[in-house]
N, C-alpha and C positions, 0 to 999 in steps of 0.2 A: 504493500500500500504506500501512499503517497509519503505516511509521515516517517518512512526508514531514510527518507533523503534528509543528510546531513546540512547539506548549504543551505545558508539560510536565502541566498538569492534566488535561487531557485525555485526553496518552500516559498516565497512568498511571489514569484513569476504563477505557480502551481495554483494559488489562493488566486491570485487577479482572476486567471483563468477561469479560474473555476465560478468566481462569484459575475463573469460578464457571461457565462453558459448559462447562469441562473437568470438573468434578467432577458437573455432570448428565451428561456423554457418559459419564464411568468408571462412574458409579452405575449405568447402564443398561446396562454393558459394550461400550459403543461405544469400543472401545478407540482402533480407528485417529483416528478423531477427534477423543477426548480427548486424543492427542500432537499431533496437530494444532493446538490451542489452546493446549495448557500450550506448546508448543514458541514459540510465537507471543508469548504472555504473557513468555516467558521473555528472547525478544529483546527486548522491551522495556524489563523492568525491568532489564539490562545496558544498553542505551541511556542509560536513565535515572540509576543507579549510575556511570554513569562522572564525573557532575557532582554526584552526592549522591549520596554512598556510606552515610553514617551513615541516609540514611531508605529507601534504596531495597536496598541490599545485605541485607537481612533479607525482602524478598519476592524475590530472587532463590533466595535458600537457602531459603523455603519452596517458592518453584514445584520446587525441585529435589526437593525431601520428596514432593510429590504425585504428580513422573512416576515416582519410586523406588515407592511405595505403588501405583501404578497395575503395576507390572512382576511386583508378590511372586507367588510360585507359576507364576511364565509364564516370565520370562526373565530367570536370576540374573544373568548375564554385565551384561545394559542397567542391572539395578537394581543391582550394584555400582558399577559407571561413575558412575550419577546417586549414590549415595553417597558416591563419592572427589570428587566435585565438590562438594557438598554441605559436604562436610566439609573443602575450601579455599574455601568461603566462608566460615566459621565460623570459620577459623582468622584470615584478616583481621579478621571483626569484635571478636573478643578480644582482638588486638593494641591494636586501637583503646580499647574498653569491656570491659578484661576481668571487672570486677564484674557485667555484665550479662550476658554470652555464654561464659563460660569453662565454666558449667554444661550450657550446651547443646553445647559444641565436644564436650566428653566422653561427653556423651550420644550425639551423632552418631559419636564414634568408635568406642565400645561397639557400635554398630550395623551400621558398615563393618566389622568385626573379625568378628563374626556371619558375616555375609555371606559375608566371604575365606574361615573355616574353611568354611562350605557347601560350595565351590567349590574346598575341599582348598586352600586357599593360606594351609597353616598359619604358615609361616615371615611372610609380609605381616599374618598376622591377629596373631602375638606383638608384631610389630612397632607396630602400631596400634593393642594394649592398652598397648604400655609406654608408650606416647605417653599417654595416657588415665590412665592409674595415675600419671604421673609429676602430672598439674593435681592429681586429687584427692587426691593426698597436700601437695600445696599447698596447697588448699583448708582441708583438715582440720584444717593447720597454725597457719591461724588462725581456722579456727571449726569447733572438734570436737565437733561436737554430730552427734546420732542418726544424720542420712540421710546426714551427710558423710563419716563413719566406714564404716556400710555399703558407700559406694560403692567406698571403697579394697578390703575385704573382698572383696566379690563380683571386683572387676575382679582381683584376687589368683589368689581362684578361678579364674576365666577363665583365667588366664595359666598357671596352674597344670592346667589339663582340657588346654590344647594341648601344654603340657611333658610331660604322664602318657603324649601318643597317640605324642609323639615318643621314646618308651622314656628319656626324662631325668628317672628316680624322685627323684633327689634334689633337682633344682630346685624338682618339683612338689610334694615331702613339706616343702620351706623354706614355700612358699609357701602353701600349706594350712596349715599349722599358726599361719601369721604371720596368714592370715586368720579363723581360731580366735581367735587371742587379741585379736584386736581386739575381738569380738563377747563374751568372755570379761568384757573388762577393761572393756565398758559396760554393767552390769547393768539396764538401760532397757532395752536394744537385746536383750540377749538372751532377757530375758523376754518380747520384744513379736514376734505373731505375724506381724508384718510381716516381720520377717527369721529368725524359726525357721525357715522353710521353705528357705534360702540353708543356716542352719548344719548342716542335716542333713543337707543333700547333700556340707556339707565335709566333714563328719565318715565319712561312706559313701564317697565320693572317697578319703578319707585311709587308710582302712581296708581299701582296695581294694590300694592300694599297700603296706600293712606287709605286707599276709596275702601279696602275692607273693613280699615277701621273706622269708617264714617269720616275721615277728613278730608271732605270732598273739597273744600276749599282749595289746601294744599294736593290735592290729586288733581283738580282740576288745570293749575298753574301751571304742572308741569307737564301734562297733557297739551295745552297748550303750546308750552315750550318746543317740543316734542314734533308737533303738528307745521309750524315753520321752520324747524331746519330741516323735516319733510318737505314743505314745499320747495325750499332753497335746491335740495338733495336732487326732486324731479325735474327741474329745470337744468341740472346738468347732466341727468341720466333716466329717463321717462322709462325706460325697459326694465331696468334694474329694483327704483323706489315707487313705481307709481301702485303696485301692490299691497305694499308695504303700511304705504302713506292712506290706503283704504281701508285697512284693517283698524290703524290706528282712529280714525274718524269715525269708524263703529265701535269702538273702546269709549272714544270720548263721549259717545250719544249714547251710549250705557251708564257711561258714569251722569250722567246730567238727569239722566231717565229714574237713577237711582236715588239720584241727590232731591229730586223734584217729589218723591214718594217718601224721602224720612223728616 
């Protein structure tokens, strides 16, 4: 078998190989024996990682990204697994390099977190955002510019959508709103249509929550709010938000409906 070869340049010619045979076998949907290769690839670059870890531990966490991407829509159970792996590799190499890998550890956890609520494992999915939320508020700490602020934002969000399904309104109305004023207090960020589409859904999220507690006022406001950076949104993308922006206008005529009857 492959791994009685000695040279490491070789073993690791052998792993490319073998992990670019897997991505024509997924491509073609030859499922079984794209795990077949990636799986193959994968004992390798752990062979190899055991003796260089700084150059070989980042094609292990990528072969683990390809069998996760090979599983979506098939088998959540297998593609969670390869993401809790995935995301202890990651965590090693940002011990090591955290200027280069701490971006991606959070990213990778964002994505296991995903997954867990899929799979109803809300309680491991909170658990895996506060992991994630706890770097990029480091991050931001010392370099608060545009996407590093968003990212605290959203992952707020996030923690806050698992808090709203577990009936903990308060947790979720701290956390919404904390992620509001982030987006608030960088007026870059919140004029740029990169992340209006993030704040609108806080804002409908957040309004969700006041209106069941009868604080239709403040539900209302940001309903509101909500309803013009929609229309801002369709005017530069009619295909994309005009959906969106109808959903939301029978939200509002709920909550008014509601408000009008207590």
């Amino acid at each position: 078998m492959y791994y009685k070869i000695k040279h490491t340049t070789y073993l690791s010619d052998i792993a490319k190989t073998l992990h670019r045979l897997g991505l024509l076998q997924r491509e073609t949907k030859r499922y079984t024996e794209a795990k077949v290769s990636y799986d193959e690839a994968l004992g390798i670059y752990r062979q190899l990682a055991e003796t260089n870890p700084d150059e070989y531990l980042p094609q292990v966490a990528n072969t683990f990204c390809s069998l996760r991407y090979m599983h979506i829509d098939r088998d959540k159970e297998t593609e969670t697994s390869y993401a809790e792996a995935e995301r202890g590799v990651y965590r090693r190499l940002a011990k090591t390099n955290p200027d280069k890998y701490l971006s991606d550890l959070t990213w990778r956890l964002r994505v296991l977190a995903a997954l867990q609520e899929e799979m109803d494992r809300n309680a491991k999915a909170e658990t895996t955002l506060t992991e994630a939320l706890e770097i990029h508020r480091k991050i931001a700490e010392t370099n608060p510019d545009i996407s590093n602020l968003s990212n605290v934002a959203i992952t707020l969000a996030n923690m806050a959508n698992l808090q709203a399904k577990a009936n903990r309104h308060e947790e979720a109305e701290a956390n919404y709103s904390e992620a509001l004023k982030i987006a608030r207090n960088d007026p870059d960020a919140y004029v740029s249509n990169k992340y209006l589409n993030d704040v609108v859904k806080i804002l409908g999220n957040l309004a969700t929550l006041q209106c069941a507690a009868n604080r239709h006022a403040e539900a209302e406001a940001n309903y509101t709010e909500s309803l013009e950076i929609y229309r801002e949104l369709v005017k530069a993308n009619p295909d994309r938000y005009l959906s969106s922006m109808v959903l939301a206008l029978n939200d509002f005529a709920a909550l008014r409906h509601a408000a009008s009857r207590s």
